[in-house]
C-alpha positions as CSV (number, residue, x, y, z in Angstrom):
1,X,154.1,59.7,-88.4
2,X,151.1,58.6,-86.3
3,X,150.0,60.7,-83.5
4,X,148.6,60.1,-80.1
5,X,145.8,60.6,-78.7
6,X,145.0,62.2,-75.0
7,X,141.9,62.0,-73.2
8,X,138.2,61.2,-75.0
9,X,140.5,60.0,-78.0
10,X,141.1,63.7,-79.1
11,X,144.4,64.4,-81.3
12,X,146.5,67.1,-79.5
13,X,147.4,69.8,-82.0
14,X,150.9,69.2,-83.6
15,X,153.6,71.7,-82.3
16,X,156.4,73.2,-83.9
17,X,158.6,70.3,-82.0
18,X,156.8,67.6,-84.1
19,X,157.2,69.3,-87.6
20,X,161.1,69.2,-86.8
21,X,161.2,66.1,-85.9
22,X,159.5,65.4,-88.9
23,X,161.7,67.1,-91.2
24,X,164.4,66.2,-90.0
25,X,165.7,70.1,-88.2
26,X,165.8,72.2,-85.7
27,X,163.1,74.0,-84.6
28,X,164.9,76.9,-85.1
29,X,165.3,76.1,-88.6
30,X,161.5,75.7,-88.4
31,X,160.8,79.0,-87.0
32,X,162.9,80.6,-89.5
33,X,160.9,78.8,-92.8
34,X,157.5,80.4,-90.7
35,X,159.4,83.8,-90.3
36,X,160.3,84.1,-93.9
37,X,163.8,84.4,-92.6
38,X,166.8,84.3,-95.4
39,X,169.4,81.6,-95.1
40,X,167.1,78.5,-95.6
41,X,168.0,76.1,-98.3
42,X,165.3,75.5,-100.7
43,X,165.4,71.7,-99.7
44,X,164.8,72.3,-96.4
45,X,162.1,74.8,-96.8
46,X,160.5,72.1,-98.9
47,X,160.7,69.7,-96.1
48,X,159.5,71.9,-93.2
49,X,156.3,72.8,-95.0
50,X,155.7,69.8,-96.3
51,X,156.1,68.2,-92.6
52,X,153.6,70.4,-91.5
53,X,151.3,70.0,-93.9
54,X,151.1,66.4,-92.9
55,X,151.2,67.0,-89.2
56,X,148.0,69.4,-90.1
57,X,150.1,72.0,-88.1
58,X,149.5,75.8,-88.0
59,X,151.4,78.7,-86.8
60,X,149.8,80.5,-83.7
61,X,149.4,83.4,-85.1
62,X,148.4,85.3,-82.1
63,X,150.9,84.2,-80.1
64,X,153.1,85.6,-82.8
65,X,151.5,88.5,-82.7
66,X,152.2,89.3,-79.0
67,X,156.3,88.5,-79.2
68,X,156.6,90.7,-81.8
69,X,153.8,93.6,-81.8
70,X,152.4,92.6,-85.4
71,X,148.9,90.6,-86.3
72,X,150.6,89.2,-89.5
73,X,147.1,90.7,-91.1
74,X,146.6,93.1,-94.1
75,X,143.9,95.7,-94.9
76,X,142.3,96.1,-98.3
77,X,139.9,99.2,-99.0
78,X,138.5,98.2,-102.1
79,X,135.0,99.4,-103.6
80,X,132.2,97.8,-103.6
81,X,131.6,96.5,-107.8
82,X,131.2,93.4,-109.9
83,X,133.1,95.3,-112.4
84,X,136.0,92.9,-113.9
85,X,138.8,95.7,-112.8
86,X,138.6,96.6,-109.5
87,X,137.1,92.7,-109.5
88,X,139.8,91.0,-111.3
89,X,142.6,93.2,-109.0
90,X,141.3,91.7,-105.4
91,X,141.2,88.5,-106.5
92,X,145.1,88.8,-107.2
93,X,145.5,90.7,-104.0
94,X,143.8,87.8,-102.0
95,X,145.9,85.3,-103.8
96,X,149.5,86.9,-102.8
97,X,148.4,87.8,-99.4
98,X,147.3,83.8,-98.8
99,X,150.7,83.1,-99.9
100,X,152.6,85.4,-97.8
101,X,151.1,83.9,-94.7
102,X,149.4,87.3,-93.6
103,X,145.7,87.2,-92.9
104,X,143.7,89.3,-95.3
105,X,140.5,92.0,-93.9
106,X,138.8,93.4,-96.8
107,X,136.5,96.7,-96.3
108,X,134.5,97.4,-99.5
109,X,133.4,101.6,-100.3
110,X,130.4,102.2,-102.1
111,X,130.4,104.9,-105.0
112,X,128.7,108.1,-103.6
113,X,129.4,106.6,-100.1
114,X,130.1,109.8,-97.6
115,X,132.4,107.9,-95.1
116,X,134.4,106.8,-98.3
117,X,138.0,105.7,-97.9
118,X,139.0,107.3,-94.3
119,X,136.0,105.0,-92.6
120,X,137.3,102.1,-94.6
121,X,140.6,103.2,-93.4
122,X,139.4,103.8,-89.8
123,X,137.8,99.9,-89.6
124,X,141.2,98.8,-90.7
125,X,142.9,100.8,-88.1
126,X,140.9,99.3,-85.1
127,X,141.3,95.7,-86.4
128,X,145.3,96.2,-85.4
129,X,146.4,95.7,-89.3
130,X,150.3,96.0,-90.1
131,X,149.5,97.3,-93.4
132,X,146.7,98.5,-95.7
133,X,145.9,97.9,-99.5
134,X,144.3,100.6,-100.9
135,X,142.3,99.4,-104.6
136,X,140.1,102.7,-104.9
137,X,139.7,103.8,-108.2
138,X,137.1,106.6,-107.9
139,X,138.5,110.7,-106.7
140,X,136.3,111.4,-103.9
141,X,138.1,115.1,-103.9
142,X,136.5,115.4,-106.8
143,X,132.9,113.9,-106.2
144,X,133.3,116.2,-102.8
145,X,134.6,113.7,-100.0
146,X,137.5,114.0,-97.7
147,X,140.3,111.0,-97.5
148,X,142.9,113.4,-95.7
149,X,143.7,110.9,-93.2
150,X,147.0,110.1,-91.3
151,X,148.1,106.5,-90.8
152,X,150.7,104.8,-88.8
153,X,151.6,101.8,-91.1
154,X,153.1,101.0,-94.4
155,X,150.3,101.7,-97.3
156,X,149.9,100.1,-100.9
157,X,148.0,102.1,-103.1
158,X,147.0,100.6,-106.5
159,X,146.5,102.5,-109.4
160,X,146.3,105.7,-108.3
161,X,147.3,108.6,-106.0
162,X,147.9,108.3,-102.5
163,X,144.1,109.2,-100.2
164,X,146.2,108.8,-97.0
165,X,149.6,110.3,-95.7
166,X,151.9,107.1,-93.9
167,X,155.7,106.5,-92.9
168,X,155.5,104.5,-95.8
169,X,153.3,105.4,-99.2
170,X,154.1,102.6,-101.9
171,X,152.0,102.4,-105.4
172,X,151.7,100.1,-108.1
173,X,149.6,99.2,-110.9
174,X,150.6,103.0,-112.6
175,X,151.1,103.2,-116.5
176,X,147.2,103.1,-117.9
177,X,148.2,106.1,-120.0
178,X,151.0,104.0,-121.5
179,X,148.5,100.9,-122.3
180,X,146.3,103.7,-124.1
181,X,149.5,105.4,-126.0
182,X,150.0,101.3,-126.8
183,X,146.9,101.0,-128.4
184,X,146.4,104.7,-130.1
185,X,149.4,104.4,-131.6
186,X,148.7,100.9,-133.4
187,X,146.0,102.8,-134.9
188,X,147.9,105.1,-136.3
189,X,150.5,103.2,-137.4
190,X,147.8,101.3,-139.5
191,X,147.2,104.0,-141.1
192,X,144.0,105.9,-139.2
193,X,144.3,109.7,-139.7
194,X,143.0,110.0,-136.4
195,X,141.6,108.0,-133.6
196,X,138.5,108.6,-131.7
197,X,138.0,107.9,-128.2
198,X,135.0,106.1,-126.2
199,X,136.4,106.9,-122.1
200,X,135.5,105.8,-118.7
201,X,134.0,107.9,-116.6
202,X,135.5,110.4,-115.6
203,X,135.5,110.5,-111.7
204,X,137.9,107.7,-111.9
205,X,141.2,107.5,-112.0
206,X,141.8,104.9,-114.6
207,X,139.3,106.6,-117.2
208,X,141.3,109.8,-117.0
209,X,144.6,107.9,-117.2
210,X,143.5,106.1,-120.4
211,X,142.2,109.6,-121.9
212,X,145.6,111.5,-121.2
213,X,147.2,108.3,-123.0
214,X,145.3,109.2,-125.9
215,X,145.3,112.6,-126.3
216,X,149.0,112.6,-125.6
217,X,149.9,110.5,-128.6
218,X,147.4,112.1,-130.6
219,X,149.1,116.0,-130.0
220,X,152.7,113.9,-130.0
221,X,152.1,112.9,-133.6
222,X,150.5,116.0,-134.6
223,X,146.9,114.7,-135.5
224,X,143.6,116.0,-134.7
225,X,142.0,115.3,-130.7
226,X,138.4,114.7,-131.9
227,X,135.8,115.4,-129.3
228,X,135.4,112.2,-126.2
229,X,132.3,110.7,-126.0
230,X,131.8,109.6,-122.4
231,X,130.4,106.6,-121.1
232,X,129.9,104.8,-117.8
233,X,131.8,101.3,-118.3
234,X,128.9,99.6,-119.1
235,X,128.2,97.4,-123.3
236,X,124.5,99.6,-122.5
237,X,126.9,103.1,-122.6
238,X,129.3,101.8,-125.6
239,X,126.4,100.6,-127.5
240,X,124.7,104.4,-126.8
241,X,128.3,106.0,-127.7
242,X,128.5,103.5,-131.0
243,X,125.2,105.1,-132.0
244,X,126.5,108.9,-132.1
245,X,130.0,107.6,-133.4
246,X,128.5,105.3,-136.0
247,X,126.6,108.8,-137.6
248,X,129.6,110.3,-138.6
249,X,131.6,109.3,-141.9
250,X,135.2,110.7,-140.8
251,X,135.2,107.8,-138.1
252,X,137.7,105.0,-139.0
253,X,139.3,104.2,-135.7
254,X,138.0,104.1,-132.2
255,X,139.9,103.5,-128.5
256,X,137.6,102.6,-126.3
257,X,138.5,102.9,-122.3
258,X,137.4,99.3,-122.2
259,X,136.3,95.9,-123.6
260,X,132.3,95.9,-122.6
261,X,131.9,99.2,-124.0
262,X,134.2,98.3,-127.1
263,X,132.0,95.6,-127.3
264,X,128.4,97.1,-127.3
265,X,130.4,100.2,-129.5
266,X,131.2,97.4,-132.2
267,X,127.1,96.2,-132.0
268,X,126.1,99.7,-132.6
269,X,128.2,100.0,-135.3
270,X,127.1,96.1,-137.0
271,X,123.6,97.8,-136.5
272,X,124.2,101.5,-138.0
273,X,125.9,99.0,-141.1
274,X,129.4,100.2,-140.4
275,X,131.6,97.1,-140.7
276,X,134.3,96.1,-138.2
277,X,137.0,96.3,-138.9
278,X,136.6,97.4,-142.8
279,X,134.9,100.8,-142.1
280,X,135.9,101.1,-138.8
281,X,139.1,99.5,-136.3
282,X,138.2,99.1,-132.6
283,X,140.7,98.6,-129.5
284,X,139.5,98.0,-126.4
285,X,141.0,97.9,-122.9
286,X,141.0,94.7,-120.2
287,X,141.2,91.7,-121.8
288,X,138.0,90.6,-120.4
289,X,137.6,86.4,-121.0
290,X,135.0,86.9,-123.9
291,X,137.2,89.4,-125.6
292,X,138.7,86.5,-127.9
293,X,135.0,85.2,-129.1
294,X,133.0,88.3,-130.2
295,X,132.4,88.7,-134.0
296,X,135.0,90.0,-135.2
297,X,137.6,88.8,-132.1
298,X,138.8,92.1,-130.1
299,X,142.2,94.2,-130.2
300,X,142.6,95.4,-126.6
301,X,145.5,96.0,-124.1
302,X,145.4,93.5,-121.4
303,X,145.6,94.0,-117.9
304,X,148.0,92.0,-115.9
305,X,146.3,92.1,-112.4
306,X,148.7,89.2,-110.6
307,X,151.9,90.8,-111.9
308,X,150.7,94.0,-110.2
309,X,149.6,92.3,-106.7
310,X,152.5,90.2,-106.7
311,X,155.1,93.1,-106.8
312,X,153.1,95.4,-104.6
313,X,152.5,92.9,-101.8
314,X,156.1,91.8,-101.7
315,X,156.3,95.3,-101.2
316,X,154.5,95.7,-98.7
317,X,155.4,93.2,-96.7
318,X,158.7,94.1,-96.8
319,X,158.1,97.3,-95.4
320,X,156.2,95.9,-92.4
321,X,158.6,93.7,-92.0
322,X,162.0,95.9,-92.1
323,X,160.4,99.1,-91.6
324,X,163.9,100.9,-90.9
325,X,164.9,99.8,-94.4
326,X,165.1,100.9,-97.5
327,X,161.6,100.9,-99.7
328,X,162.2,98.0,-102.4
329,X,162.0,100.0,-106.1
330,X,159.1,99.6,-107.6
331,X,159.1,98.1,-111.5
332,X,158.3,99.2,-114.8
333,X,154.6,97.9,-115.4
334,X,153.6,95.3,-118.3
335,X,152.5,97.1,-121.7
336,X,151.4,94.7,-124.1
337,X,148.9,94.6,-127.0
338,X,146.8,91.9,-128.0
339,X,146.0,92.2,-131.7
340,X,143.0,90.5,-132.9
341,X,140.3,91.1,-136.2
342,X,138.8,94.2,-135.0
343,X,141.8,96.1,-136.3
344,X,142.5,97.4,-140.1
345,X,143.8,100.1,-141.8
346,X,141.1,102.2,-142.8
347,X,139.0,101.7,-145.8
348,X,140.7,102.6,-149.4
349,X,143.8,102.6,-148.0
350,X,146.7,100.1,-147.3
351,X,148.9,101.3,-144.3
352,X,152.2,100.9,-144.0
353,X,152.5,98.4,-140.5
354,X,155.7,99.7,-138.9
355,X,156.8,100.1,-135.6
356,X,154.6,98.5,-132.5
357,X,151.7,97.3,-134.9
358,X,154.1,95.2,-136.7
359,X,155.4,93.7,-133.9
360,X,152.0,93.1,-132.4
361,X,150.2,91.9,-135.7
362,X,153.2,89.1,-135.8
363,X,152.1,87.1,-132.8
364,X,148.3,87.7,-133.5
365,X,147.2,85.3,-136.5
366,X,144.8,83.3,-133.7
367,X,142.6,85.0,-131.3
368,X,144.9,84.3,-127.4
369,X,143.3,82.0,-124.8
370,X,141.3,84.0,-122.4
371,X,142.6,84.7,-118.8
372,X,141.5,85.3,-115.5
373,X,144.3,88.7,-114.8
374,X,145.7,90.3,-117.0
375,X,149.2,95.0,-113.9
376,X,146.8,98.9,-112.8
377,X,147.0,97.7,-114.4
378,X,144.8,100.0,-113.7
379,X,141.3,98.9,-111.7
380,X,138.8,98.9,-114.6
């Protein structure tokens, strides 16, 4: 379909009346592929969008947003790091969103920041957003901020507990501890008398989720909770943590909260002499892209970041969108382990492999590809 041209040779911008014609429909039927409505046949979705695409047409949002009180825009408070959690967990968020239609307005915290969550919040607010994302993975309770904050639209939080009080409080992303029960008990099950444990720091949420995983399936199977050694995320802090592990003999398994500091724990240990996984089995946590390739390749738990921001945003959306209805139920999260070389059974001993370490060692005789997202998940 050519189109004509008005004054100065200028296109006029395609209407809703031309993507119909197009397709074929009505522009009912057109509206109601744009609205998201039910009762539109696959084929004719197919047909309107693709009509449109050609046309180069685009929905006026704003005149949307007068007829029906909404800006069709979402709010994300997310904080301000280049680590590959919180990182890795926008980037699925900003993919959903695009594909629900919804504009996205991101506001990035700052660790330490005073104005924390309830000025990210407050931004939001003023912008006119139907609904707001919250990806903050650090307490400020606990590092001595306030979030008390009352909100008049549907909220996501990801990963952790509600900062804000809203007609509508929906999470996602819950079930680190499980991911860290997944990954103590393959260590135990190959045999490890105990299992020590490299955490996160401790202001945020996910570090303390992955610790109670631990100690939980530790005390469940009656073994001894050795003492945590703390770091701050960072290969720099695993490699320092590797160094005060690698000095005692009784160490045989290790879980560390995730894959850079598993990583720099495993070069302290090459250095100290302690062999990987023949004196001593590390797990990790992420599934960062490099996990695969270090010497020896890296057991960790994977993270499965678009799974989570799929299922939260359609959510979400929903609630904006029917906010009379029902809340849509919310899904068990992913727990998977990916086993790789850095796990053994511990030296002088063959292990019986039962249970989820059997299952996992089965689909592990090559390292995996490396991903991009791993569901929290958890932010970290």
């Amino acid at each position: 379909m050519t189109r004509g041209t008005g004054r100065g040779g200028a296109s006029p911008a395609p209407r809703s009346v031309d993507v119909a014609r197009l397709a074929g429909v009505s522009q009912k039927t057109v509206s109601r592929v744009f609205n998201d409505e039910q009762y539109v046949s696959a084929d004719v979705r197919r047909r309107v969008l693709e009509a449109a695409e050609e046309l180069g047409y685009r929905r006026n949002n704003a005149a949307r947003a007068l007829a029906s009180g909404r800006t069709r825009s979402i709010g994300v408070v997310t904080l301000g790091t280049a680590l590959y959690g919180p990182a890795s967990l926008l980037m699925g968020v900003e993919r959903v969103v695009r594909d629900t239609g919804y504009a996205l307005r991101v506001v990035n915290t700052m660790e330490g920041d005073p104005a924390g969550i309830a000025g990210a919040v407050d931004s939001l607010l003023d912008q006119g957003v139907d609904g707001i994302v919250v990806s903050e993975p650090i307490d400020e309770l606990a590092a001595g901020g306030d979030t008390a904050l009352r909100v008049d639209v549907p909220v996501l939080v990801l990963g952790a507990p509600s900062p804000v009080v809203a007609p509508t409080v929906l999470t996602a992303g819950d079930g680190a501890d499980l991911m860290a029960r997944a990954a103590t008990e393959h260590l135990l099950d190959l045999g490890h008398a105990t299992v020590h444990h490299l955490a996160g720091p401790q202001a945020w949420y996910a570090a303390r989720d992955r610790l109670d995983g631990w100690r939980t399936t530790l005390t469940a199977h009656g073994r001894t909770v050795p003492p945590v050694v703390e770091g701050d995320w960072s290969a720099a802090s695993g490699h320092a943590a590797g160094r005060e592990l690698a000095a005692d003999g009784d160490v045989t398994a290790v879980f560390a909260a995730n894959d850079d500091m598993a990583i720099g724990l495993m070069r302290a240990l090459a250095e100290a002499g302690r062999r990987v996984p023949h004196d001593v089995s590390v797990v990790g946590f992420d599934d960062v892209p490099v996990a695969a390739y270090v010497t020896p390749p890296l057991t960790t738990v994977p993270q499965r970041f678009d799974a989570v921001a799929q299922e939260g945003l359609k959510r979400l959306v929903h609630a904006i969108e029917n906010p009379d209805a029902i809340p849509l139920p919310a899904s068990d999260p992913p727990v998977d382990l990916v086993v790789r070389a850095s796990t053994a059974p511990p030296p002088n001993r063959t292990a019986p492999v039962r249970g989820r370490a059997a299952a996992s060692r089965s689909r592990s005789a090559a390292p995996t590809a490396p991903h991009a997202n791993g569901g929290r998940p958890t932010p970290n």
